[in-house]
N, C-alpha and C positions, 0 to 999 in steps of 0.2 A: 199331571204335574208339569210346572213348566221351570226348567234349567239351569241357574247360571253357575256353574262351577270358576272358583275364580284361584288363583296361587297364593295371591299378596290382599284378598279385600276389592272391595272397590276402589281404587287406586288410582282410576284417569278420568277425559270427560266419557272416551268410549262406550266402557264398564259401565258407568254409570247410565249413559243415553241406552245402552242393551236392560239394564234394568228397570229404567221406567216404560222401554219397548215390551217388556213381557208384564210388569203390571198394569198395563194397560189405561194407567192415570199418574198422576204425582204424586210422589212419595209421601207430602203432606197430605195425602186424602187416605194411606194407608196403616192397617197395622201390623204390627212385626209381632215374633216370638224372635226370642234368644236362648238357642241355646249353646251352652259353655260347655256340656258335659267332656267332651273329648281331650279339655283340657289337664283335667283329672288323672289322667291315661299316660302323659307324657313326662318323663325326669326334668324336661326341660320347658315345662310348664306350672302352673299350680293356681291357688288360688289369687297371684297377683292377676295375673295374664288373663284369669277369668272375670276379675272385677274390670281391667282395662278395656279386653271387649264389650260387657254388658252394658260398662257407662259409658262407652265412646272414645272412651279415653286412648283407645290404642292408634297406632299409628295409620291405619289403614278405618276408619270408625264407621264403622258399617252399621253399629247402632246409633249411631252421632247422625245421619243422614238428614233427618228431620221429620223422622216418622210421624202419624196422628198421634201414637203410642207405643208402647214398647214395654214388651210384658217379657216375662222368666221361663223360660220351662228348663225344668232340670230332669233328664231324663233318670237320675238314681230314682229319685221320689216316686217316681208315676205306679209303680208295682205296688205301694202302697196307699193310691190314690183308686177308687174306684173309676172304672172305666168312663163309666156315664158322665162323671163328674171334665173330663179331662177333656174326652176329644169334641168335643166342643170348641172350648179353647181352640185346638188346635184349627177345626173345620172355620171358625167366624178368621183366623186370620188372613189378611192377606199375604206373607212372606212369612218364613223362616227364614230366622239368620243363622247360620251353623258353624261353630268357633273351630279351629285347629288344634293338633294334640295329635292322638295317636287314636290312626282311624279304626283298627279293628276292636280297642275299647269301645271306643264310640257305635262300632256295629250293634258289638254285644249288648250293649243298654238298650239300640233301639231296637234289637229283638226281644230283649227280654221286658223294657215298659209298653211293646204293644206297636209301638208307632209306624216302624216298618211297614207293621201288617194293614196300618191305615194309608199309608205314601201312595199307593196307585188307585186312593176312591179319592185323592185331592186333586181334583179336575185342574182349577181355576190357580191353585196354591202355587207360589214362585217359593221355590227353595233356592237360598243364597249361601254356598257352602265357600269355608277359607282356606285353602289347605285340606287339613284332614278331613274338615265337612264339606270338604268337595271327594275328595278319593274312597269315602265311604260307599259313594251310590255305585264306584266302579266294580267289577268281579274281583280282584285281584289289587293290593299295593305294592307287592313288592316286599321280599324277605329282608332286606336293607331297610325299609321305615317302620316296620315292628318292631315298638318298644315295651309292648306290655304282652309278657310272655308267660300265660297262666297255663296249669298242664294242657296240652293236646292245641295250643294254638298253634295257629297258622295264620296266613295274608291274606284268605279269604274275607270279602267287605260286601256287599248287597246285590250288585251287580243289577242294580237299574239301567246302568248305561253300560254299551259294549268293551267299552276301552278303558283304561289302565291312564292314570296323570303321573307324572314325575313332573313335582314342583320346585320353585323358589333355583329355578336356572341363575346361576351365578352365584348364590352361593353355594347351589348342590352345581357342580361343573357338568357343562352340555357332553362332554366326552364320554361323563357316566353313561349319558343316560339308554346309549344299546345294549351294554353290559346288564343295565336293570333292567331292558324291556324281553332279554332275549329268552328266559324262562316263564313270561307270563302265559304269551300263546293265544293274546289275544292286543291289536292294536292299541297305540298309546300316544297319547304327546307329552311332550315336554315343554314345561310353560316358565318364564318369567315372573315377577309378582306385576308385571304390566301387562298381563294377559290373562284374558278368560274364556269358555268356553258357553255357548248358550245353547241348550238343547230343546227342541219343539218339538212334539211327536218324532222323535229319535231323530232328525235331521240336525248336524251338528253346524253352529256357525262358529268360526272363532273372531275375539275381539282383541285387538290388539295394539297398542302404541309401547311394543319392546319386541320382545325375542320368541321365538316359540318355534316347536317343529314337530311334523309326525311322525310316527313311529309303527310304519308298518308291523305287520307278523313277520319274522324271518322268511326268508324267501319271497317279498311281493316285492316291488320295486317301491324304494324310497321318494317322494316328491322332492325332499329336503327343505329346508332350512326354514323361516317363515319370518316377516318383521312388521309390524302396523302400518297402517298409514301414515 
């Protein structure tokens, strides 16, 4: 599977030229899924926030792009959807788009409709995560952005990728963000909504026209600070 974790959406020309760099054609030749579910998960989302990503309509429109098409998947459903019937779907797409909300909801649906367990046979698949659909694939969120707290949760999320995102730099403040990374115990950045991360068989690139920084493990030396072209 190939990467773009992003803070804010596709949000510049950067993001955007990093995304048709891993689809490896135009967006008009592509097709998407949407999914909204993590939305669900958040006090400070719901079904507006779901309908504004799905039709474009939000401020960052990541399903607005100008896809071939642009289909639904709602991960609650899938558990009552036979198997055969879905990943299909899922295999003929080209991208997932992956909505924001609160990411260890968002875990939990995709272990429990199956999809997870499909994530590492989608070779060719470009996953587009916003936020939480980006901090899902990491190991760890962070006990600070856990909003949905069912018995025996935790910040545990997929851990696709080695590192930990602390998003939306500026209005979560940059000075947070050691205090959040210094319990995960495994490396992290902190990103902007002008920045994203593009991962290719685990080599990470970051994209950027804002603010962004990494976030060693305790104890390695910090690079500091990081800013786009």
């Amino acid at each position: 599977m190939k990467i773009l974790l992003t803070s804010g959406g596709v949000t510049n020309p950067s993001i955007e030229r990093a995304l048709v760099d891993l689809l490896g054609k135009p967006v008009a030749e592509c097709t998407a899924l949407a999914i909204p579910t993590a939305a669900y998960g958040h006090p400070m989302c719901g079904p507006e926030s779901a309908w504004r990503f799905v039709t474009g309509a939000s401020s960052a429109p990541m399903c607005g792009l100008g896809w071939r098409s642009v289909g639904l998947l709602e991960l609650t459903a899938l558990p009552s959807v036979p198997r055969e019937r879905w990943v299909p779907w899922v295999e003929q797409a080209d991208v997932l788009l992956v909505d924001g909300g609160d990411a260890t909801y968002l875990a939990h649906w995709m272990r429990e409709s199956g999809l997870a367990d499909l994530l590492p046979e989608l070779s060719d698949t470009v996953w587009v995560g916003l936020s939480a659909g980006s901090m899902v694939l990491t190991p760890r969120i962070g006990e600070p952005f856990v909003t949905w707290r069912p018995e025996g949760w935790s910040d545990e999320t997929l851990g696709l990728v080695d590192f930990s995102i602390y998003p939306h730099v500026g209005m979560n403040p940059m000075e947070g963000a050691d205090r959040w990374a210094a319990p995960l115990g495994v490396p992290a950045y902190a990103l902007d909504d002008q920045t994203a991360l593009q991962v290719v068989d685990g080599e990470v690139t970051v994209v950027s026209e804002g603010v962004w920084r990494h976030l060693p493990v305790v104890g390695v030396d910090d690079p500091g600070p990081g800013a786009g072209p």
